[in-house]
KOLKOLTI-689576 format. One record per residue (C-alpha): residue in three letters; x, y, z. Coordinates in pm, 1 decimal, always signed. Layout:
BEGIN
{atom "ala",{X,Y,Z}}
...
// end
This chain:
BEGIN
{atom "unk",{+3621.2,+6441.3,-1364.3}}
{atom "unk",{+3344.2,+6710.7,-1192.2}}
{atom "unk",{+2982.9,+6686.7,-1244.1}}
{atom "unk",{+2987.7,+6950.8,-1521.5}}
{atom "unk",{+3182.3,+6783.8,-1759.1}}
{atom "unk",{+3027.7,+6739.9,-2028.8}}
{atom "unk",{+3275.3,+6612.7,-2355.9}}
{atom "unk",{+3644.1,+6511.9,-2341.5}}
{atom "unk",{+3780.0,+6797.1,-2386.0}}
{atom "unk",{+3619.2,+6918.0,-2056.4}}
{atom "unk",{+3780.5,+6589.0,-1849.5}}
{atom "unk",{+4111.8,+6732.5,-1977.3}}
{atom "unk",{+4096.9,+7024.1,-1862.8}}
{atom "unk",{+3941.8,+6931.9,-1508.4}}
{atom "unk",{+4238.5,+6687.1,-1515.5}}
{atom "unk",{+4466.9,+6918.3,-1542.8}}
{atom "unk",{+4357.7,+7169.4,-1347.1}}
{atom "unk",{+4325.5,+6871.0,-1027.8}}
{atom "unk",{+4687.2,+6757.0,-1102.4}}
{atom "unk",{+4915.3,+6834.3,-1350.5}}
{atom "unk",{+5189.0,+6604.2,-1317.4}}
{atom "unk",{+5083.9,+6321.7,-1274.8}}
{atom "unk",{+5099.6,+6029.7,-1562.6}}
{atom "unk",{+4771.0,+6014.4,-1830.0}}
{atom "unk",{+4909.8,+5811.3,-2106.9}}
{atom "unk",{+5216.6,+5542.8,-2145.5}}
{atom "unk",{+5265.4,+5395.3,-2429.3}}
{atom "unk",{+5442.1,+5107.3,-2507.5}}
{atom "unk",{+5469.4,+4897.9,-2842.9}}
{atom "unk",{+5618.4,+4562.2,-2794.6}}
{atom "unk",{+5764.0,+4504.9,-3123.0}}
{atom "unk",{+5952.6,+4806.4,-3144.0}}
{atom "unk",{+6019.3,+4860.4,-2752.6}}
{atom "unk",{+5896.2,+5216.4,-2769.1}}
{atom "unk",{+5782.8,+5350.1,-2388.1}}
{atom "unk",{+5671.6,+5682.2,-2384.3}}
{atom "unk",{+5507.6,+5854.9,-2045.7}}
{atom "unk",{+5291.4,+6152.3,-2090.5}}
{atom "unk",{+5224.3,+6337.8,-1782.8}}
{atom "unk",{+4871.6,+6496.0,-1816.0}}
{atom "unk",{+5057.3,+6846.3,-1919.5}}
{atom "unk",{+5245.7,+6692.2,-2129.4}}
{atom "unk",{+4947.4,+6508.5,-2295.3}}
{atom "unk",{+4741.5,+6887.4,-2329.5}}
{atom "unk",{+4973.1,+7042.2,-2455.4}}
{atom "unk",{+5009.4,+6799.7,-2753.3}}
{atom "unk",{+4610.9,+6860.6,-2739.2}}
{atom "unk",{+4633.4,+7203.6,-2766.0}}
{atom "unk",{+4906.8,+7176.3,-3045.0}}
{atom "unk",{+4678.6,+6937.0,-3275.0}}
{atom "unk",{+4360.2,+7137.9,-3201.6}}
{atom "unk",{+4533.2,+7425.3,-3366.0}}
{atom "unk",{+4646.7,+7247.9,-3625.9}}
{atom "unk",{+4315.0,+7103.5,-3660.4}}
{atom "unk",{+4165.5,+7418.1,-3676.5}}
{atom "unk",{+4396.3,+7712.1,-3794.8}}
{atom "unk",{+4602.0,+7517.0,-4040.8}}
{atom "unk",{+4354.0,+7247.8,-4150.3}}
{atom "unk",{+4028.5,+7463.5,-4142.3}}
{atom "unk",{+3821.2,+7223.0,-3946.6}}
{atom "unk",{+3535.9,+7352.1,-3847.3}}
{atom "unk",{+3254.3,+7175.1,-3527.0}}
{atom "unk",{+3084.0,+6932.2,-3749.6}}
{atom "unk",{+3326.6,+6817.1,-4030.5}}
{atom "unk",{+3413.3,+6433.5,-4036.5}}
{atom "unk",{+3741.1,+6337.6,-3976.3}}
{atom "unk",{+3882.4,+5976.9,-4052.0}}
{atom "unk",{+4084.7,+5849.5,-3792.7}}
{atom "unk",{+4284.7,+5596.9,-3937.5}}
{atom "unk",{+4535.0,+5487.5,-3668.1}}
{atom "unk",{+4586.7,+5205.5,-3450.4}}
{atom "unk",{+4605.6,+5227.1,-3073.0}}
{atom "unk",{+4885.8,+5465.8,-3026.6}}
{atom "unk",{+4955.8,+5759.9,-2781.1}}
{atom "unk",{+4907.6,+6018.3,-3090.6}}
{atom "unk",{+4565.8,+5829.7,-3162.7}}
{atom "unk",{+4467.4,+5917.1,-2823.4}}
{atom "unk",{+4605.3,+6334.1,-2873.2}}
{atom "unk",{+4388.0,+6319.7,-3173.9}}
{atom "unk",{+4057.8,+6185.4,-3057.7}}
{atom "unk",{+4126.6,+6489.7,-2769.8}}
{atom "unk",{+4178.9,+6713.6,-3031.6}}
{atom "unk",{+3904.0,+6638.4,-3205.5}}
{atom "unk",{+3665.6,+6731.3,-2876.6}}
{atom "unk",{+3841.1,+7027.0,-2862.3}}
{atom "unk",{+3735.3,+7170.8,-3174.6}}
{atom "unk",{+3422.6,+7005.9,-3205.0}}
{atom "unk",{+3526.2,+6771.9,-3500.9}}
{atom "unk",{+3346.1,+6450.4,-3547.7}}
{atom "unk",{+3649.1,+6217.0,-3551.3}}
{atom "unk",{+3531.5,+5857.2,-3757.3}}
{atom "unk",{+3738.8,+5596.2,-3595.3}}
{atom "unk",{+3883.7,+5373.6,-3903.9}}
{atom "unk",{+3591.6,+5582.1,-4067.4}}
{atom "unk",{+3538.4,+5639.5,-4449.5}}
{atom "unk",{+3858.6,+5863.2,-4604.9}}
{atom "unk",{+3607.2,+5929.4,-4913.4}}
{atom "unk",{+3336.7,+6056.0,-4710.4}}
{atom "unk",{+3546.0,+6284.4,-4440.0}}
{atom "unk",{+3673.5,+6635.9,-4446.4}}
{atom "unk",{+3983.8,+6574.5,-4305.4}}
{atom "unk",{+4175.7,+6220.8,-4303.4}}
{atom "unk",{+4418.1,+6150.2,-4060.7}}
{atom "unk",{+4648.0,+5818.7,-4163.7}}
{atom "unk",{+4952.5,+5621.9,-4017.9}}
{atom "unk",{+5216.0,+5456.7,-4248.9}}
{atom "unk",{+4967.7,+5145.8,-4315.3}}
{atom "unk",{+4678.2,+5307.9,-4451.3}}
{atom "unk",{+4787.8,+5578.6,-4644.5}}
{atom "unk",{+4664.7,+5410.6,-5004.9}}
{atom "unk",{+4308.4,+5444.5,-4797.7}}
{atom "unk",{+4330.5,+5765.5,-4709.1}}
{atom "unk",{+4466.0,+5899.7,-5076.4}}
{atom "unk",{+4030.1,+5856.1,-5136.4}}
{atom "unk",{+3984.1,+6193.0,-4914.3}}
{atom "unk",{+3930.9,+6515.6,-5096.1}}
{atom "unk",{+3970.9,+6704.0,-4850.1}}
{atom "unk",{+4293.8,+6760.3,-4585.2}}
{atom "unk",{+4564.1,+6517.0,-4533.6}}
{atom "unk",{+4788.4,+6460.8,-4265.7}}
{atom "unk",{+5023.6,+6151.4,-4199.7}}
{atom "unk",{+5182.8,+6033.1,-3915.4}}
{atom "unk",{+5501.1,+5790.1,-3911.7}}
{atom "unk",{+5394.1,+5676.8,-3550.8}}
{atom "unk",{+5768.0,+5627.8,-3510.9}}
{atom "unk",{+5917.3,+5676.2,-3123.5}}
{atom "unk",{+5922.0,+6016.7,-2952.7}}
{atom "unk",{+5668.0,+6148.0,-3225.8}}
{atom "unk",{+5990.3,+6130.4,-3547.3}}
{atom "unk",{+5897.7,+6268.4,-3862.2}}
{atom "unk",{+5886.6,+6052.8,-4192.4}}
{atom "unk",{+6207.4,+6043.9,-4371.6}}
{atom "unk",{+6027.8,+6140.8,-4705.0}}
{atom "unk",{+5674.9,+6287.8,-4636.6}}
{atom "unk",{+5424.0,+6113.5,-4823.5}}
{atom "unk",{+5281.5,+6229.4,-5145.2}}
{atom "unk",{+4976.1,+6439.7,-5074.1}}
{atom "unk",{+4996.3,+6430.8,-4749.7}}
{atom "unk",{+5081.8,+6675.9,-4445.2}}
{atom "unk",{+5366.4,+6512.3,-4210.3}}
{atom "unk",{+5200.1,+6551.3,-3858.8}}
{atom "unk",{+5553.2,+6543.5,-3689.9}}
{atom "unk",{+5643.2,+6829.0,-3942.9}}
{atom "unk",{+5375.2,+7048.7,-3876.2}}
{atom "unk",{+5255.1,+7068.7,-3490.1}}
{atom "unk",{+5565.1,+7178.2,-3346.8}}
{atom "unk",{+5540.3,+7495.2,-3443.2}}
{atom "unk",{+5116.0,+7523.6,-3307.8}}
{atom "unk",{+5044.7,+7713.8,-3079.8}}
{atom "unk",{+5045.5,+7570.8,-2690.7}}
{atom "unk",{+4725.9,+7711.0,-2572.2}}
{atom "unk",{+4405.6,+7648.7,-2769.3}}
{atom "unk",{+4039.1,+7837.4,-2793.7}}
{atom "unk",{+3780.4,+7684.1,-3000.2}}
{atom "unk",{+3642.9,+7976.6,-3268.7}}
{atom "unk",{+3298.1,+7864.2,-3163.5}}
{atom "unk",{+3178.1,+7716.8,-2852.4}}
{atom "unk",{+3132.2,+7288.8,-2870.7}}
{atom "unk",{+2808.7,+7158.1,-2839.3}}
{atom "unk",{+2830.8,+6890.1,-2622.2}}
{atom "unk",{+2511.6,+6701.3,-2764.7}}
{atom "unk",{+2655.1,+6696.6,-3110.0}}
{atom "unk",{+2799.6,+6459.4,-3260.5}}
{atom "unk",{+3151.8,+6352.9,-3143.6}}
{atom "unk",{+3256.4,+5976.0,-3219.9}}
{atom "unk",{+3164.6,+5737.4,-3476.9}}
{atom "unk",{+3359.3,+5398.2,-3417.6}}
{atom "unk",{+3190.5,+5019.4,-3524.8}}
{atom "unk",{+2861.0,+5225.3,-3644.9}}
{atom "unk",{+2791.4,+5353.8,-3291.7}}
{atom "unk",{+2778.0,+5755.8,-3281.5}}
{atom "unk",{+2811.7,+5926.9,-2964.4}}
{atom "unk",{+2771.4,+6256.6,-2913.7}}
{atom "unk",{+3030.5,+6420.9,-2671.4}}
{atom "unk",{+2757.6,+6409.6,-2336.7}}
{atom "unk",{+2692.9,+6061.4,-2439.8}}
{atom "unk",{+3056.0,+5981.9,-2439.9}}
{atom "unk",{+3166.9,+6097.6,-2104.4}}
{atom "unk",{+2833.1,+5935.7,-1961.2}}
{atom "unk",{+2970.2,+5581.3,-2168.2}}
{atom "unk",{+3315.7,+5632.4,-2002.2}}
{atom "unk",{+3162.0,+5688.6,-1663.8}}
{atom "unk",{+2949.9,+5408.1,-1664.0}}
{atom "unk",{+3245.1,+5192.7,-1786.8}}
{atom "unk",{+3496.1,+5332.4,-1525.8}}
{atom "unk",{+3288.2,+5251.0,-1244.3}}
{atom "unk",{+3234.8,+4888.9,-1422.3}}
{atom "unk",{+3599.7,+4875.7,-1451.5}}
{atom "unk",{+3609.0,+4950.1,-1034.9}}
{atom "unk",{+3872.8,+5277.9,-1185.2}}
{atom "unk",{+3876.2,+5578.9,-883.8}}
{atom "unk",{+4102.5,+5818.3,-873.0}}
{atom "unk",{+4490.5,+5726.4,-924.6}}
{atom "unk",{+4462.1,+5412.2,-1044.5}}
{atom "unk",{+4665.6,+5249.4,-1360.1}}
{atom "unk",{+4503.1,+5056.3,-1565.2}}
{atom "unk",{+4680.3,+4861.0,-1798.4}}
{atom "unk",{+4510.6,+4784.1,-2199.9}}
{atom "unk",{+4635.2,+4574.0,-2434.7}}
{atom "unk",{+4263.4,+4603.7,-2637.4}}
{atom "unk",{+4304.6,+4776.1,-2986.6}}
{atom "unk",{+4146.5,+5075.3,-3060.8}}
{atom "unk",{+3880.3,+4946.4,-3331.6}}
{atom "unk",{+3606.8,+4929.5,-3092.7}}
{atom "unk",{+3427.3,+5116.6,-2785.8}}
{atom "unk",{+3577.4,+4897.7,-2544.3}}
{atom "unk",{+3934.9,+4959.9,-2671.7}}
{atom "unk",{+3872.5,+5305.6,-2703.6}}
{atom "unk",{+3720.5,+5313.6,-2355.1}}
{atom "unk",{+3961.6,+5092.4,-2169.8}}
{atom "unk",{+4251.5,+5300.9,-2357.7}}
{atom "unk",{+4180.4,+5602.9,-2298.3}}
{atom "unk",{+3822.2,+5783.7,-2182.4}}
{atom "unk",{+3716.6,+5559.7,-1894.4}}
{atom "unk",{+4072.9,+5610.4,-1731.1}}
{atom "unk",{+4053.2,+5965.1,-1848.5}}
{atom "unk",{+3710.1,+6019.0,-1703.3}}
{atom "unk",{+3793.9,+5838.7,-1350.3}}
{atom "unk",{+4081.1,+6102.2,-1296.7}}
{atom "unk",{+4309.0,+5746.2,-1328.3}}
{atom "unk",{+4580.5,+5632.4,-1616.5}}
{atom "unk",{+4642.9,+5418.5,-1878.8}}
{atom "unk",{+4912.9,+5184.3,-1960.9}}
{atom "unk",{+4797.2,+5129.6,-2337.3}}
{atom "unk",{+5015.6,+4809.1,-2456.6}}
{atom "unk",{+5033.9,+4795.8,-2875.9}}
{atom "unk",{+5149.7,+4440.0,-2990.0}}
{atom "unk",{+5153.7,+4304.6,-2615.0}}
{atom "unk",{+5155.6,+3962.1,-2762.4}}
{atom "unk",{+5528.5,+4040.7,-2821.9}}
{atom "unk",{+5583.6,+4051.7,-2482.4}}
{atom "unk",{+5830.6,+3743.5,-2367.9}}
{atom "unk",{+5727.6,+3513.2,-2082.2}}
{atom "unk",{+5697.3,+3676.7,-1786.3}}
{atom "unk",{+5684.2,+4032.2,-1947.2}}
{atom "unk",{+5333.3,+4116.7,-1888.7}}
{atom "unk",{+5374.4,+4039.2,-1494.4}}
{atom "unk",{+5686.5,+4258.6,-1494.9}}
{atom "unk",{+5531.5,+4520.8,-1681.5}}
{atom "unk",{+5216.0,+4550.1,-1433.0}}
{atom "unk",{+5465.2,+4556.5,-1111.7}}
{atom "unk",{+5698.5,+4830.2,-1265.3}}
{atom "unk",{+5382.9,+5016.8,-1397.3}}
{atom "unk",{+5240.9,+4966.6,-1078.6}}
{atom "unk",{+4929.4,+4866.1,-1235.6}}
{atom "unk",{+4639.4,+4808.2,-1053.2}}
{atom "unk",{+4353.2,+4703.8,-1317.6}}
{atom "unk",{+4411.5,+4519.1,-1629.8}}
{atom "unk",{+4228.7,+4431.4,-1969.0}}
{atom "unk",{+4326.1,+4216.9,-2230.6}}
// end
């Protein structure tokens, strides 16, 4: 959100120094009817939790791989952040055999059993729950970040022309990333304050963007829909009224 900005972890940060309390992320999945709002504090502090995690508990270091197997989800978005933070290159529905770390939700975890290294699980059920039985192998995510740390420093400063994002076989490092979300935020016609409302999955740049770094990197929000083709008639039109939506992607 400044000039100096430089990965996403930096657009956090200038986000919430600029403002706080205003909304980032909500989430909705239509065939649950899960809604949960995450102010920008809010959405840093689960940041800060997951970076120390990340780093402290799962000995991550800038450069290891991490497959992010997940589907378009407001945790998905706290661990792409995370991943800036510590300089982790997170693989977007990346190889579990070939990454350091795997990250998995309840639908790929037979994928992510091919990682040697760390494994953590999420349930992706609402308000962040826990698994009932933690998978085999596996870290429960819901288990373990409560008790991280809420402020986070990165042992070792992030490059921001390193590698940060694989997703579809396009790499990005984290300069080129904020520079992609720019460019796609002023596409989009996103300033300051406005809600823009995704129902694009996040197996792609344009889902990523639209979900999450072009909003993030306008100083606007996102209204990231999961399963919107749940919705009843009528629902989407609702949705972007309540929402107050002012842009909108399929």
């Amino acid at each position: 959100m400044t000039a100096s900005d430089r990965t996403p972890a930096d657009l956090l940060r200038s986000a919430l120094t600029a403002d706080p309390g205003r909304p980032l992320v909500t989430f909705y999945d239509d065939a649950t009817g899960e809604r949960v709002e995450l102010s920008v504090a809010t959405f840093a502090n689960w940041v800060a939790k997951t970076s120390n995690l990340l780093q402290g508990e799962l000995s991550a270091e800038p450069g290891d791989r991490l497959a992010l197997l997940l589907p378009a989800h407001w945790q998905t978005a706290v661990w792409l952040l995370a991943c800036s933070s510590v300089g982790v290159v997170a693989e977007v529905d990346g190889d579990a055999a070939a990454a350091d770390v795997v990250v998995s939700g309840p639908g790929t975890l037979d994928r992510a059993r091919a990682c040697g290294g760390e494994r953590v699980a999420l349930a992706l059920r609402p308000l962040g729950g826990r698994f009932p039985q933690p998978p085999a192998g596996f870290a429960d995510y819901a288990v373990e970040v409560p008790a991280q740390g809420d402020r986070f420093a990165p042992y070792a400063p992030v490059d921001p022309d390193a590698p940060a994002l694989g997703i579809g076989g396009i790499q990005l490092s984290g300069a080129q990333l904020v520079e992609r979300a720019r460019e796609d935020a002023a596409a989009l016609g996103l300033t300051p304050g406005a809600r823009l409302l995704s129902g694009r999955p996040y197996d792609s740049w344009d889902g990523l963007s639209a979900g999450l770094f072009a909003p993030l990197a306008a100083g606007a929000s996102v209204v990231l829909c999961r399963n919107l083709g749940e919705l009843a008639d009528g629902g989407l039109e609702k949705r972007v009224g309540s929402e107050r939506v002012t842009h909108t992607v399929a």
